[in-house]
C-alpha positions as CSV (number, residue, x, y, z in Angstrom):
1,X,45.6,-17.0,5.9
2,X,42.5,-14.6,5.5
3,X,42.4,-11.5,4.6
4,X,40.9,-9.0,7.0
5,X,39.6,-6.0,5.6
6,X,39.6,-2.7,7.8
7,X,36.9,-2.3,9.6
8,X,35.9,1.1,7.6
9,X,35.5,-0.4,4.3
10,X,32.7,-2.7,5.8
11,X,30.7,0.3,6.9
12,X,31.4,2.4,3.4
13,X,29.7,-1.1,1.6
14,X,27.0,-1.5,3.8
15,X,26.9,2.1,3.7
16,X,26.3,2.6,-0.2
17,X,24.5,-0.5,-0.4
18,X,21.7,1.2,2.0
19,X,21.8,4.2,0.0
20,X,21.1,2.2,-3.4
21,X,18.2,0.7,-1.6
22,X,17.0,3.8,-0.1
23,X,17.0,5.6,-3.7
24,X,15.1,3.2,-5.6
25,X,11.6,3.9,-7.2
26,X,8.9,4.5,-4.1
27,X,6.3,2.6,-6.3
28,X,8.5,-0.6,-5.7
29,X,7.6,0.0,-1.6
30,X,3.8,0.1,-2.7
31,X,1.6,-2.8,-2.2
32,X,-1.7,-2.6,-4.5
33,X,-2.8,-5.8,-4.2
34,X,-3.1,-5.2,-0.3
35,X,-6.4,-3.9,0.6
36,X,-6.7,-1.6,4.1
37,X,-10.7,-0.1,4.1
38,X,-13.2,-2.7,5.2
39,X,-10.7,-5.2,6.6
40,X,-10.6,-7.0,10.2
41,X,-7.1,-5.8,10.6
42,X,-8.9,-1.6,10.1
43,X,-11.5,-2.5,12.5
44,X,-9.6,-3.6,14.9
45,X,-6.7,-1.1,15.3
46,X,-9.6,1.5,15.0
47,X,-11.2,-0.1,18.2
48,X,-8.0,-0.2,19.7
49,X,-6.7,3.6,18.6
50,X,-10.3,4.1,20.1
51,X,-10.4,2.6,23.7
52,X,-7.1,3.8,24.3
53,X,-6.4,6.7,22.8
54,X,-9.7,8.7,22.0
55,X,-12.2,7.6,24.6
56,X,-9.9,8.9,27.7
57,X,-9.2,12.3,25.5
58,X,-13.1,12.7,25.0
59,X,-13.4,11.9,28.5
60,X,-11.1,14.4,29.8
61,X,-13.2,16.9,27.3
62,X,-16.3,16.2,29.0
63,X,-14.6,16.7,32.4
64,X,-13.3,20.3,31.2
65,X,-16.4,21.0,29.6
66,X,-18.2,20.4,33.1
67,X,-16.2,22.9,34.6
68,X,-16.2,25.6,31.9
69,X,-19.9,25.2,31.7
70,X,-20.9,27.2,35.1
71,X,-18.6,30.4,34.0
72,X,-20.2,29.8,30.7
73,X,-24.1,29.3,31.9
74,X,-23.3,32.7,33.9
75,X,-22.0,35.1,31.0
76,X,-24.7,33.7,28.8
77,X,-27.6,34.0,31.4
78,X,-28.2,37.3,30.0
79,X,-28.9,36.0,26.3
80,X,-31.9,33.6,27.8
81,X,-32.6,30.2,27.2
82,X,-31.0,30.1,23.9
83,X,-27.2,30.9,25.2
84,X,-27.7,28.5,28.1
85,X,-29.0,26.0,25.5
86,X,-25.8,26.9,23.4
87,X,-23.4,26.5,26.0
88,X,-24.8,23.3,27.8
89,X,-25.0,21.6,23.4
90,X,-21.4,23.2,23.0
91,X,-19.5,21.8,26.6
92,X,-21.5,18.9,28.2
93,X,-24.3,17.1,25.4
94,X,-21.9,16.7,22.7
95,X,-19.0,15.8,24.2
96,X,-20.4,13.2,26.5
97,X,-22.2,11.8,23.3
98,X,-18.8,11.4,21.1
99,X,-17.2,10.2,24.3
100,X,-20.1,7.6,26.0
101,X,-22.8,7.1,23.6
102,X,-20.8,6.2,19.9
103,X,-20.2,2.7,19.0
104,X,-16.7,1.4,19.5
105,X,-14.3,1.8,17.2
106,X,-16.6,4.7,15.2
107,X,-13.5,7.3,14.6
């Protein structure tokens, strides 16, 4: 016949066996040899982080900027050209251009 140990021994050994593993050196959890900068593998989770992530977010930027630009063109009406310069650069032309005009994948 076999011997069945209790079911709460099992759990103390896997227990302290995670624990050993968990408090080894964190240099033995680096990988050198694996280069990230430059690869296919950066380029295209940056694309994808991109389309799906940033590009709706700079979107919804541009949308907000649209609609803080008329109280903003208003209060700076009195500083001329230059504030209403400042406010359109600041809320709609640099916005739109991160959002609509970079190349894909350009974080």
């Amino acid at each position: 016949m076999r011997a069945v140990r209790p079911r709460s021994s099992r759990i103390a050994v896997l227990t302290a066996a995670l624990l050993m593993a968990a408090s080894g050196p964190a240099g033995a959890l680096e990988f050198p040899e694996l280069e990230w900068e430059g690869t296919r593998a950066q380029e295209v989770t940056n694309t994808v982080v991109d389309l799906t992530i940033v590009r709706p977010v700079a979107t919804v930027r541009v949308i907000v900027g649209g609609l803080l630009f008329v109280p903003a063109a208003i209060l700076s009406a009195p500083m001329g050209r230059e504030g209403y310069e400042g406010a359109l650069d600041t809320l709609i032309t640099a916005p739109s251009e991160y959002a609509f005009e970079r190349e894909l994948g350009e974080l």
